[in-house]
N, C-alpha and C positions, 0 to 999 in steps of 0.2 A: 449469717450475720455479716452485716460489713464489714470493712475493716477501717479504724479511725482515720480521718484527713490528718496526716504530718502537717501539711502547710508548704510539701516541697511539691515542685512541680515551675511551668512555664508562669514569669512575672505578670501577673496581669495590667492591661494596658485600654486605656482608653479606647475602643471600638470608632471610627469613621462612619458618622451615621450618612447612606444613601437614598434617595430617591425615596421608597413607603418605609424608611424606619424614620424618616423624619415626622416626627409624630406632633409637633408644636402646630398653631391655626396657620401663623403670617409668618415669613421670612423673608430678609434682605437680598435680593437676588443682586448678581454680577454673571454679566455675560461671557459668554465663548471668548467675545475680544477683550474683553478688562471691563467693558464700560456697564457703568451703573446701570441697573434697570430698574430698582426702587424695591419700593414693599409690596410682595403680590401672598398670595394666598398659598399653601403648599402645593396643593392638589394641581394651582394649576401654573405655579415653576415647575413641577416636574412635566405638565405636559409640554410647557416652551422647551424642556430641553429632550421630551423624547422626540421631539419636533427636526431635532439638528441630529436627533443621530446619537445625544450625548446622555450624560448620569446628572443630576440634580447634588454635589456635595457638599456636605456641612463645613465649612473650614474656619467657622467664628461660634463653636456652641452657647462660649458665654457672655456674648452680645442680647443684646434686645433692642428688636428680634431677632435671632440667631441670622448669622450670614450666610447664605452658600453658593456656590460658584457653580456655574454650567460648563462643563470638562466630560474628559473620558478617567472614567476612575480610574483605571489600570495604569493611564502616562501620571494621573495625578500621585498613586503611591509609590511610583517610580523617580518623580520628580524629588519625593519628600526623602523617602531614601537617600539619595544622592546629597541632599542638604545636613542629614545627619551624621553619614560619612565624612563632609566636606569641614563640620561645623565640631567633629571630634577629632581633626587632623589641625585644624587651629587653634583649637584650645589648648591652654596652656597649665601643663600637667606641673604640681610641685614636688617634683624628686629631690631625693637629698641622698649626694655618694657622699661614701665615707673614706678618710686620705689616713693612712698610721703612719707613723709616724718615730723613730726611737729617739732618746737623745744624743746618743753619738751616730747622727746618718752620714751613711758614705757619702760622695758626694756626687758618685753615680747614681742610686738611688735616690739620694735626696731631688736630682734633675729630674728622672723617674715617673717622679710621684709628683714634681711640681708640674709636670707637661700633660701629666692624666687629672689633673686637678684643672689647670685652663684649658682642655677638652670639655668639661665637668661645666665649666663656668661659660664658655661660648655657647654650650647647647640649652642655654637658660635654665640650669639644675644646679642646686645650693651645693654645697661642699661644707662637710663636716669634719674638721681635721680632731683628731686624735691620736696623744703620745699618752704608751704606759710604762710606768715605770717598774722595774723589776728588779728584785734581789737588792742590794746593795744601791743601786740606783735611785732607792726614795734618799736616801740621805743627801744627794747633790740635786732638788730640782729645779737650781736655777738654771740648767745644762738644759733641761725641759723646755724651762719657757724662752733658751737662747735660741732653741730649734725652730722653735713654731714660733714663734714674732718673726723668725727670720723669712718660714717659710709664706707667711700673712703679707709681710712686705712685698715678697714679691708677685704677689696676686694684686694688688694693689692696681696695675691698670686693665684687671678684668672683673674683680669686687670688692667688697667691703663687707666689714664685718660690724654688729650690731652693737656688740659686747667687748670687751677687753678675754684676752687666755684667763680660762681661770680650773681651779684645781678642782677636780670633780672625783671622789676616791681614790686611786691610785695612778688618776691619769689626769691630761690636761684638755683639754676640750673647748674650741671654737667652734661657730658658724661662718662661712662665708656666702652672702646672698649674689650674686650677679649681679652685675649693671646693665642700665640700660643700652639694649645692642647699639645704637647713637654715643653712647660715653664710653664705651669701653674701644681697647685695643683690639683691632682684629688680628683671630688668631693666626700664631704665626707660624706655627706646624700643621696645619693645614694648608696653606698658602703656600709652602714649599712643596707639599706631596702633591699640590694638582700641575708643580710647574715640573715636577720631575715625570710626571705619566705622558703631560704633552710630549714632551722632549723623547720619551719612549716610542706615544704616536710617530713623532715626524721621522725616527730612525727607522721603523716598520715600516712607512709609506716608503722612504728612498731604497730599501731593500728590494721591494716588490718590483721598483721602478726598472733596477738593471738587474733583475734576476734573469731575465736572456738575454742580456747584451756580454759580451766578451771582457773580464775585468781590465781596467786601462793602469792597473798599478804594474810594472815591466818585471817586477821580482816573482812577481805571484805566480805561479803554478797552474795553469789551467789545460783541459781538454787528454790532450795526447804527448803532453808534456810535465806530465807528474815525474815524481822523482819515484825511483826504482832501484832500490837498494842492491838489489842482483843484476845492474844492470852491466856492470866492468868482470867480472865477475868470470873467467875462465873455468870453462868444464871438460874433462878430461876426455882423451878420446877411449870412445869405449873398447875393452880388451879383447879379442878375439876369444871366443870358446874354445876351449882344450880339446884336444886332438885325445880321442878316445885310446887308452893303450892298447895294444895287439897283445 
């Protein structure tokens, strides 16, 4: 007896119909070079294209009548490939970090988390700030909302927020959405780590430069004139061996 279909297994995907699965009378043919070639019959677009060498492919199923293009099927789903890699590297995903937040923040921390927050906001990903209040703490939460408007303000030339702070059970909770890369401030801790790696660069490259030239600084210590700490240094003469007694 079998065993039931779960339903798990590889997603099923639309099949690329070729050459004799194209099973409709008439199709739209496009040639090897782009150019139109009109409405032929299937039977015999496939023969114009086993003519060239090439595959007959469907790339318009739900036209009428379907389109398909004379190509090499292998570059054609290599091509397509590459379109879907390229076409999920520009899409633009909605993340949302989350930033905590306490009411009494240090104010090392509070920089902290304001600097990983416009990381957050540069990389076009919402920021969800969140403070909770604990023990003794719900009784003052205006100390709450003095943290986080404070910390909202200074996001302010990289987002905006939709809603006003507002109290959500024991804690306070905003959204921040990003601006558009055009409106917003460019980040500025970024912009100092790419100038401090150059300046790394250029000391690496001048190193290499005089690494066999003779150093020209007159104090410096080189070759056969290192310093030698035993070098004033008197050693005793050594003592003659004793004279065996008789």
């Amino acid at each position: 007896m079998s065993r039931p279909y779960k339903g798990k297994g590889r997603r099923w995907e639309p099949r690329t119909r070729v050459n004799e699965r194209i099973r409709v009378r008439e199709v739209r043919v496009v040639g090897a070079d782009g150019v139109q070639v009109g409405v032929l019959e299937t039977r015999e677009a496939i023969a114009l294209a086993k003519r060239h060498g090439l595959d007959l492919v469907e790339v318009a199923p739900n036209a009428r009548p379907p389109v398909c293009r004379v190509c090499d099927f292998g570059k054609y789903k290599y091509e397509e490939s590459k379109k879907k890699k390229e076409n999920k590297k520009t899409a633009q995903t909605n993340k949302v970090k989350e930033v905590q937040l306490r009411p009494r923040c240090e104010k090392h921390d509070f920089d902290f988390k304001l600097t990983r927050a416009i990381d957050f906001l540069c990389a076009d990903m919402k920021v969800k700030i969140y403070l909770r209040f604990r023990g003794r703490e719900n009784a003052h939460k205006e100390f709450g909302f003095d943290a986080v408007k404070r910390f909202v303000k200074e996001l302010e030339p990289f987002g905006k927020t939709d809603t006003a702070p507002r109290l959500v059970g024991r804690g306070i909770t905003v959204l921040v959405n990003p601006l558009p890369a055009k409106q917003r401030t460019e980040n500025p801790h970024r912009k100092h780590g790419e100038e401090i790696s150059m300046e790394d660069e250029i000391h690496y490259d001048d190193d290499e430069d005089t690494g066999d030239e003779e150093s020209s600084e007159p104090n410096k210590p080189t070759g056969d004139k290192l310093n030698n700490a035993f070098e004033n240094l008197e050693v005793p003469d050594e003592k003659p061996e004793k004279q065996a007694e008789a």
